[in-house]
N, C-alpha and C positions, 0 to 999 in steps of 0.2 A: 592056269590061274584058278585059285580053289572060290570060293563063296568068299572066306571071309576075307580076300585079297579085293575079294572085286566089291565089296563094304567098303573096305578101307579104301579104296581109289575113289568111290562114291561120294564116301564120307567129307575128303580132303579137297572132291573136286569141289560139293557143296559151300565148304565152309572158305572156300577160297572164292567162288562166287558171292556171300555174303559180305564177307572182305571189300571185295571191290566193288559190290553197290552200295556198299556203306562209303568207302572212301570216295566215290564217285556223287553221292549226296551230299556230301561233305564241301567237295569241291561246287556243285550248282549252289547249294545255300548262303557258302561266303560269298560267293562274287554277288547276289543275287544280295546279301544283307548289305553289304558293301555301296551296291550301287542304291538301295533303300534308302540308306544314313547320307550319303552324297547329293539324290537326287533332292529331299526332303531340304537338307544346309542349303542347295543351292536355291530351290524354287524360295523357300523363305528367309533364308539371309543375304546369297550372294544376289539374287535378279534383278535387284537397282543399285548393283555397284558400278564402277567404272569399268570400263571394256579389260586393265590392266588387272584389276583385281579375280576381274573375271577368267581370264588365261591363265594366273596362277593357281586360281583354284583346279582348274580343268586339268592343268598339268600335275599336281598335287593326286587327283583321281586317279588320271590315268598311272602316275608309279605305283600308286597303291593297289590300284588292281593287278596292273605286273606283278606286284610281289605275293598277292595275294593268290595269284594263278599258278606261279610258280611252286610255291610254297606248297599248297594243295595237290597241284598234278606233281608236284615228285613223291606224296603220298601213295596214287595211285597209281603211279609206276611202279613205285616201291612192291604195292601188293601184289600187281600185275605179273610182273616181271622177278619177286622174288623169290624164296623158298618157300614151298607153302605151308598154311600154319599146320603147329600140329592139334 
């Protein structure tokens, strides 16, 4: 492997570590704003509703963060696991 082989594996491994801490940022910050906007509605709008309003809110949360986890980590598999950039 000459120099400028062992750049280019350097280069590709770098920039595929940026990749994945960017997409890995990505994913702590949604869930993390997610549950911001959530906790915020609930402590100020839902905390004196009835016990029923309240379960549906909770279950409403929790899809949305499913989707929101999902969504995100198949980002970061995607970089993880894919061809790397060039």
């Amino acid at each position: 492997m000459t120099t400028d082989d062992a750049s280019l594996v350097s280069d590709a491994r770098t920039a595929k570590r940026a990749a994945m801490r960017r997409a890995t940022l990505h994913l702590v910050l949604g869930v993390g704003l997610l549950d911001t906007v959530a906790m915020l509605g609930y402590y100020y709008i839902i905390q004196n509703a009835e016990p029923k309003t309240k379960m549906l809110f909770t279950a409403i949360w929790t899809v949305l963060t499913v989707i929101v986890v999902m969504t995100l980590l198949r980002r970061v598999r995607k970089v993880r696991y894919g061809p790397p950039p060039r």
